[in-house]
BATOR-467870 format. One line per 3 residues: number of its first residue (from 1); their letters; for each residue x, y, z of C-alpha. Coordinates in nm, 4 decimals, always signed. Layout:
<atoms>
NUM = A = X,Y,Z ~ ...
</atoms>
This chain:
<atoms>
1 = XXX = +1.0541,+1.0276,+3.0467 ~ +1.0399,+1.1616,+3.4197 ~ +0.9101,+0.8221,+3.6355
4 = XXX = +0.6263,+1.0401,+3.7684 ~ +0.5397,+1.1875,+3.4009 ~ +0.1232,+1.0441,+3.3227
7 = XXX = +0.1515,+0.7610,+3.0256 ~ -0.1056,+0.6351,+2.8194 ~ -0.0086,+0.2626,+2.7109
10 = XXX = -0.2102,-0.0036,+2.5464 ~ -0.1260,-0.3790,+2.6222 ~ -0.1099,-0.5393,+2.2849
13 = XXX = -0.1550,-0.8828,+2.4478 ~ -0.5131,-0.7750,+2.6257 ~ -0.5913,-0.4490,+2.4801
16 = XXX = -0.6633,-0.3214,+2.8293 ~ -0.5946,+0.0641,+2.8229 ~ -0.3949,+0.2245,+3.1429
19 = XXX = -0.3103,+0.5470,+3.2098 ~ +0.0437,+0.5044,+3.4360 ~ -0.0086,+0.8112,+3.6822
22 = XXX = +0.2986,+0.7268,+3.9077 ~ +0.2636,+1.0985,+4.0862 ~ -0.1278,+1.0063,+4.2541
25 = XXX = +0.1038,+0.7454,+4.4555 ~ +0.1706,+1.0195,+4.6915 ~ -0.1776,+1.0884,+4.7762
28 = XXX = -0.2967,+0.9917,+5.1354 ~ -0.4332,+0.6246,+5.1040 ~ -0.3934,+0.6379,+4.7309
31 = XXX = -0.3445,+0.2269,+4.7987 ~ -0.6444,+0.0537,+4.9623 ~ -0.4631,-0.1247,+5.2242
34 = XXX = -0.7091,-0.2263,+5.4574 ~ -0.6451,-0.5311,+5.6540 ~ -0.8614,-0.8279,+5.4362
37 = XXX = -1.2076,-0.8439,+5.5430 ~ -1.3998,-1.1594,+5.4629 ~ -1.7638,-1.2203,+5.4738
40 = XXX = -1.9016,-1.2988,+5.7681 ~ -2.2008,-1.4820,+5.9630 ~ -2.3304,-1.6884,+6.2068
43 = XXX = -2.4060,-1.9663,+5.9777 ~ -2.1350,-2.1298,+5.7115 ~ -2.3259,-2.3084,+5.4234
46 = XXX = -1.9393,-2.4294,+5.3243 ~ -1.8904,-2.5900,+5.6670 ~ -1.8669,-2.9536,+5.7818
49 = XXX = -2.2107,-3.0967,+5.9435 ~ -2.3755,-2.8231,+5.6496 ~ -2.3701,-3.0712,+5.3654
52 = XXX = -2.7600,-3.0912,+5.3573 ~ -2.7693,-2.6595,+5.2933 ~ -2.5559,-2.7403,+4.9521
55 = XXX = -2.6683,-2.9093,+4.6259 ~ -2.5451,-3.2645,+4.6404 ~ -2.1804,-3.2436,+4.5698
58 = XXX = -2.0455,-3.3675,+4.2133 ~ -1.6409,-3.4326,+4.3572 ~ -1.4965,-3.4896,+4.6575
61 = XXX = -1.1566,-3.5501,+4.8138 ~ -1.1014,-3.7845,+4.9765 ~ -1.3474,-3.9965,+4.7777
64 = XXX = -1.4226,-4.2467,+5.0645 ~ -1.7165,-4.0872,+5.2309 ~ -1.6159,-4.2773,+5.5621
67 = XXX = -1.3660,-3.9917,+5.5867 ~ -1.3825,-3.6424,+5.6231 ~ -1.3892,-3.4602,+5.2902
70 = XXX = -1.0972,-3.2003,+5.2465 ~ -1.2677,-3.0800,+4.9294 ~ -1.5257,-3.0098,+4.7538
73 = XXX = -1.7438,-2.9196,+4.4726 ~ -2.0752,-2.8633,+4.4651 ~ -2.3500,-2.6484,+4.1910
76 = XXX = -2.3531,-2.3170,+4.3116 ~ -2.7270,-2.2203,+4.4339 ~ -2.7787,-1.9498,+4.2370
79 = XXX = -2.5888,-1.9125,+3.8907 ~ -2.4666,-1.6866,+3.7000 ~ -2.5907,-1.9086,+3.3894
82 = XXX = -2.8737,-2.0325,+3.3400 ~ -2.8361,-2.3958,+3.3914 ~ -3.1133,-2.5854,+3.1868
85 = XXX = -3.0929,-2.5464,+2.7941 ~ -3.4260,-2.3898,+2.6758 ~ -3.2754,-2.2203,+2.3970
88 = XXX = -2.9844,-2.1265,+2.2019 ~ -2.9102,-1.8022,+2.4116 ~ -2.5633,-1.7876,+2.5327
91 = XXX = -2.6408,-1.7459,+2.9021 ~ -2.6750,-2.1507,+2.9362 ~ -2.4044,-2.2913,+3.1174
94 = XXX = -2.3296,-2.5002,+3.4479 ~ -2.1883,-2.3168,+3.7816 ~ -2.0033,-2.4783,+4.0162
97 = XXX = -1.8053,-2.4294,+4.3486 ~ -1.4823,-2.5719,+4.4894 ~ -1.4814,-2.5707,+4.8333
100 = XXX = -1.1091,-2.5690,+4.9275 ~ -1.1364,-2.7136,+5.2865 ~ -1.3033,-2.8284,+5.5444
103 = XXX = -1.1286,-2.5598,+5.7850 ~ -1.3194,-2.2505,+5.7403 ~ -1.0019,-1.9993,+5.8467
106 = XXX = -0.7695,-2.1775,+5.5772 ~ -0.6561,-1.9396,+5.2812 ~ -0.4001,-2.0453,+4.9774
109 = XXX = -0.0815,-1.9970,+5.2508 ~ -0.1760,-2.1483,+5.5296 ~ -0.3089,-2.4935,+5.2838
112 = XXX = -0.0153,-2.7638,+5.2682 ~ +0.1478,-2.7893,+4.9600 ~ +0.0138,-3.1466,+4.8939
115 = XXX = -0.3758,-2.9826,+4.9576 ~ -0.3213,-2.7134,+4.7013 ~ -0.1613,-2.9216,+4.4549
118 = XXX = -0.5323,-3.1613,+4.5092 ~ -0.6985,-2.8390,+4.4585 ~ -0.5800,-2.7608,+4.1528
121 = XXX = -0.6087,-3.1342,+4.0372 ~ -0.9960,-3.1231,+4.1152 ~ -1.0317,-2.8032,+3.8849
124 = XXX = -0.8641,-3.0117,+3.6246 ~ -1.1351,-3.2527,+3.6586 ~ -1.3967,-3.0379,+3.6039
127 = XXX = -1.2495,-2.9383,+3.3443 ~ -1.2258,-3.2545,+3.1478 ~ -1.5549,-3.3241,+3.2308
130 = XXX = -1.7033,-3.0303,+3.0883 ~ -1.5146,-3.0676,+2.7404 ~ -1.6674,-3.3491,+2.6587
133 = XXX = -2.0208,-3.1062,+2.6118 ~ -2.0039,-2.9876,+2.3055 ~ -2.2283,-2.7070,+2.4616
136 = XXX = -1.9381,-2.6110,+2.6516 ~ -1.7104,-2.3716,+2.4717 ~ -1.5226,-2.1763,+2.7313
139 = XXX = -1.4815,-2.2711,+3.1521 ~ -1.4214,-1.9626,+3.3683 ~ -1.2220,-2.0702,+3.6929
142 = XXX = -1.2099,-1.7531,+3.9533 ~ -1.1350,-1.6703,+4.2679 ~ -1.2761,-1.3997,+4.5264
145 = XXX = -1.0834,-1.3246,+4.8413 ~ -1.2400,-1.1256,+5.0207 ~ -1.5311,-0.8589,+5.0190
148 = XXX = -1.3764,-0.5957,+4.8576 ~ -1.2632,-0.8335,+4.5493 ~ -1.6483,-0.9738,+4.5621
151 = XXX = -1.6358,-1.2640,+4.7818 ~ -1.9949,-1.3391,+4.9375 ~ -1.8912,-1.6150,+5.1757
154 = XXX = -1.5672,-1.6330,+5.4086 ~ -1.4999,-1.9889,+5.4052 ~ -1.2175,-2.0550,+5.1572
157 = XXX = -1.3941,-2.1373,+4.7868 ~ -1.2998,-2.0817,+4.4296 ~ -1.5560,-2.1199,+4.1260
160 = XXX = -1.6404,-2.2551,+3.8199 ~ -1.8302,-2.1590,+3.4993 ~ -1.8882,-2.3408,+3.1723
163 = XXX = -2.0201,-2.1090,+2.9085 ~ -2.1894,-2.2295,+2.5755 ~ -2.0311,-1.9002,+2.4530
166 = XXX = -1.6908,-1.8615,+2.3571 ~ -1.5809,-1.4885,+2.4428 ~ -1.3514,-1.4183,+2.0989
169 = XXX = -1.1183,-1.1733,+2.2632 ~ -0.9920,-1.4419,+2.5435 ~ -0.9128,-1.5910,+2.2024
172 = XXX = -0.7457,-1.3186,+2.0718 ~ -0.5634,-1.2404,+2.3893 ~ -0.4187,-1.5933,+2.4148
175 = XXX = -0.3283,-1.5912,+2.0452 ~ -0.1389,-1.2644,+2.1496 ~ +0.0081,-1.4613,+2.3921
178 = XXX = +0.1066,-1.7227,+2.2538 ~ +0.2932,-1.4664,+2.0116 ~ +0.4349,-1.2410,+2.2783
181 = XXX = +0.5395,-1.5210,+2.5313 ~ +0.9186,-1.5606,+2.3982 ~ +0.9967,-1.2205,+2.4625
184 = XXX = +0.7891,-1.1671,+2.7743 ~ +0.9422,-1.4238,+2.9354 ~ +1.2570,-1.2568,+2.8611
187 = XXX = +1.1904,-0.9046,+3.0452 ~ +1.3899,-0.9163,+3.3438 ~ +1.3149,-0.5799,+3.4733
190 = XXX = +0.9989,-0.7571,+3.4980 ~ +1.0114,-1.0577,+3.6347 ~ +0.9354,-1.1256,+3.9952
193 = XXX = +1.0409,-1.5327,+4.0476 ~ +1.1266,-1.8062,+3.7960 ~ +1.2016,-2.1285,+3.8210
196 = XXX = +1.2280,-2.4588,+3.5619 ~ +0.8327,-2.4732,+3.5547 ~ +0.6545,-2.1393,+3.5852
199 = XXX = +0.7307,-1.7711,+3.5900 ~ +0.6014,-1.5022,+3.8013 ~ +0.5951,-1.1204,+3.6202
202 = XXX = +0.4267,-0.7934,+3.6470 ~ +0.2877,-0.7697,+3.3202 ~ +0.4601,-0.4773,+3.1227
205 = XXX = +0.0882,-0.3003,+3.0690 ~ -0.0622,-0.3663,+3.4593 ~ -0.4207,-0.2586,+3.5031
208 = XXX = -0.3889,-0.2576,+3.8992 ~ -0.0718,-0.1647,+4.1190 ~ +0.1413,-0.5185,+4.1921
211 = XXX = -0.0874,-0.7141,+3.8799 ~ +0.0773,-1.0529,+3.8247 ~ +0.0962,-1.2951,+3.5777
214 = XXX = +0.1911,-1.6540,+3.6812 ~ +0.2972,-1.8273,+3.3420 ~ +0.3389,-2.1779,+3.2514
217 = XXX = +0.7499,-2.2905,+3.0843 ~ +0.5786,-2.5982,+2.9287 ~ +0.3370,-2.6081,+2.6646
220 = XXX = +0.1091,-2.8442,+2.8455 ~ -0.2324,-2.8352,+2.9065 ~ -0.3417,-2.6940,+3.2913
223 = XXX = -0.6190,-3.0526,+3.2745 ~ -0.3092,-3.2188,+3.1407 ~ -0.0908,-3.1850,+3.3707
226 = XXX = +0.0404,-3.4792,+3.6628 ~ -0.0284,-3.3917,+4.0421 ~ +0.3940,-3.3557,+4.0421
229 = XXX = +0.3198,-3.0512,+3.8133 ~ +0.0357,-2.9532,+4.0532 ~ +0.2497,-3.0187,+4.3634
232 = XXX = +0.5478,-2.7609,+4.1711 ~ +0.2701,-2.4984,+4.0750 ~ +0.1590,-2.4993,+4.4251
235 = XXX = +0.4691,-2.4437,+4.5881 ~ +0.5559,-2.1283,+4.3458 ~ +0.2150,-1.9647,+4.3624
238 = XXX = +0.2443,-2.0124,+4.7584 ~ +0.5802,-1.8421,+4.6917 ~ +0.4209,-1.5504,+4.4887
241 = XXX = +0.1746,-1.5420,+4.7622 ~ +0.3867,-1.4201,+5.0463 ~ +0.5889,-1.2179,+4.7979
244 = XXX = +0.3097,-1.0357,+4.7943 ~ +0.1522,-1.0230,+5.1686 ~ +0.5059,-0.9134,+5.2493
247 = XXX = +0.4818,-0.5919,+4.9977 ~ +0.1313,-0.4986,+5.0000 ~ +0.0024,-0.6638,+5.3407
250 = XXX = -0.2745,-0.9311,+5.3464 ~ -0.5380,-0.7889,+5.0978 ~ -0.8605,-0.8456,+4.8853
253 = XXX = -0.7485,-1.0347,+4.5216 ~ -0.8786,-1.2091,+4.2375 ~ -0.7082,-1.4962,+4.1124
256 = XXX = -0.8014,-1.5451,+3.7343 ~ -0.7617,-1.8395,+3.5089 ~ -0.6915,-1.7710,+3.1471
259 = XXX = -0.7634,-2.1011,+2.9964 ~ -0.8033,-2.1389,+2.5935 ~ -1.1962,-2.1862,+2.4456
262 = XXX = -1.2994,-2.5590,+2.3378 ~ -1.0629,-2.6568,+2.0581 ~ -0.7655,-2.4300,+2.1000
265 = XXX = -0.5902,-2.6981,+2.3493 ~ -0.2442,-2.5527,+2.2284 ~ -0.2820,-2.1738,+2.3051
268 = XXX = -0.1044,-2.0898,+2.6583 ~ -0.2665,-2.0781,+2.9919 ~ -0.2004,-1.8035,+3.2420
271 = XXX = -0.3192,-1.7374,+3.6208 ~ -0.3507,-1.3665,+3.6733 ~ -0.3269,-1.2327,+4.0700
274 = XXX = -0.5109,-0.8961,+4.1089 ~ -0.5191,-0.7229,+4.4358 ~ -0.7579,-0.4901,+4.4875
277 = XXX = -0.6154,-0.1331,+4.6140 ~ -0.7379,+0.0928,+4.4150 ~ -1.1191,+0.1830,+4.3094
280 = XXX = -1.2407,+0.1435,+4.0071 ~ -1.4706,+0.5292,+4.0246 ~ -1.6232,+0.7564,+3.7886
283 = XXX = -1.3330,+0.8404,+3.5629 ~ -1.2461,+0.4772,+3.5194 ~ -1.6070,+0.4131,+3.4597
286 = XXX = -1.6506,+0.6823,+3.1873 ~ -1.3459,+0.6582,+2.9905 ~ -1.2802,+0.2643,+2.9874
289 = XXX = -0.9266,+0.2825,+3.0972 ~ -0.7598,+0.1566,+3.4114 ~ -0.5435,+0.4074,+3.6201
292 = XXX = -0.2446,+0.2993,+3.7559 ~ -0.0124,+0.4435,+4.0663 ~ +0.2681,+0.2092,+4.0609
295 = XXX = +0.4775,+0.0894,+3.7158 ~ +0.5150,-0.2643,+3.6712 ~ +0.8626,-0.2192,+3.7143
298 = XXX = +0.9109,-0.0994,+4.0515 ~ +0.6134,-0.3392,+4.1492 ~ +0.8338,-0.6403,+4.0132
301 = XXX = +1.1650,-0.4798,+4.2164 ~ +0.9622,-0.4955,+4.5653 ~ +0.8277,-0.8077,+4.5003
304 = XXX = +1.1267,-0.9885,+4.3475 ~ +1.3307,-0.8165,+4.6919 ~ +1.0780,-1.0120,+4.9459
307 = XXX = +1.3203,-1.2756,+5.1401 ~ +1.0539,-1.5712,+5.1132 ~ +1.0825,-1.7611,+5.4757
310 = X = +1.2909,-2.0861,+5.4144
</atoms>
């Protein structure tokens, strides 16, 4: 088939629906690649001296609060959940916020290695905490960089949500997963970095142009793992990172976590990198599927070509 022929494929690991349509590439600013815009203000809730204009925090590093907190994490001030259990409905639920800094112009790349890895160590706590409610059947840990991908506030901050729901098709989709990994793992037209701990790939069905998949090569836990394993995942997602600034130039993402519902510990975890050039319009809207300009395979060429600074 032509590489600019329209394809219809269905990803049998997250049922998401894309229509491949590798010939609206060559429209003018068929990419979104505005410079990143992040919210902005005159005031910063998230800043230092601004404690007081936050709920009182539940975690912070460094605990000693004769220091300067580096982190974080405080109830967000107005949930998406409703917070206080006066019923069975499924929209109870906590939601919180990790603020990743004190430094309100840090992002992911400009954190040290050693700071990221304690980021990632303080969403582990949360989630251990929250396991041990039995109301608690699925955590939702998200990021929003910048307006575009939904982000309110500027100063660097990722989010939490623990659901008394548990959403059955993550459960499928990591059961998929969990079937599918072997060979995915295996698709080297695909992948974009690998190393002994984690993998980097376009997914093979990509609902956005330069979708990744960051995948764990161990079978542990992500609130199981040591702060060595946090201090390794840090250093290749910062890799992945500027893989990607390099291709696509510094613009609005999501980063997803894929964790498993309460009691399904074993199924794989996954952390899913979506920029955010192209718009989601009325076609999209109306027909459910995703349309997508560039394969996964010539995404994962670019990226895996980026020279990553030594």
């Amino acid at each position: 088939m032509p590489n600019d022929t329209p394809e219809l494929c269905i990803d049998p690991i997250t049922g998401a629906e894309v229509l491949y349509a590798p010939q609206r590439a060559k429209r003018i600013n068929a990419l979104v690649r505005e410079p990143l815009i992040l919210p902005s203000s005159d005031f910063c809730p998230f800043c230092p001296g601004n404690e007081e204009e936050t709920p009182a925090e539940v975690y912070r590093w460094p605990t000693s609060p004769d220091v300067l907190w580096q982190l974080r994490i405080v109830p967000n001030r107005f949930p998406a959940v409703a917070t206080q259990l006066f019923s069975d409905s499924p929209a109870y639920g906590q939601h919180e916020v990790l603020i990743e800094s004190a430094r309100h112009e840090d992002d992911w790349l400009s954190l040290p290695i050693e700071h990221l890895a304690h980021v990632f160590e303080a969403i582990a706590v949360r989630l251990r905490y929250w396991s041990t409610d039995p109301r608690s059947q699925y955590i939702q840990v998200f990021k929003n960089v910048g307006s575009r991908a939904g982000a309110t506030l500027g100063h660097p901050h990722l989010q939490l949500v623990s659901l008394n729901y548990r959403p059955e098709r993550i459960l499928k989709e990591l059961h998929h997963l969990e079937e599918k990994f072997p060979t995915l793992v295996e698709h080297k037209n695909l992948m974009v970095q690998c190393d002994g701990n984690y993998a980097t790939l376009c997914p093979p069905v990509s609902r956005v142009p330069y979708e990744l998949w960051l995948l764990p090569r161990h079978s542990a836990a992500f609130d199981a793992l040591s702060f060595d394993d946090y201090v390794k995942l840090a250093q290749h997602l910062q890799a992945t990172l500027h893989r990607l600034e390099a291709v696509v130039g510094k613009v609005a993402h999501n980063v997803i976590w894929k964790l498993p519902p309460t009691g399904h510990a074993h199924l794989p975890w996954r952390i899913e990198i979506l920029p955010r050039l192209t718009t989601f319009a009325g076609f999209e809207l109306g027909s459910g599927l995703y349309v997508n300009p560039i394969r996964p395979e010539l995404a994962a060429v670019q990226l895996s070509s980026v020279l990553l600074p030594s």
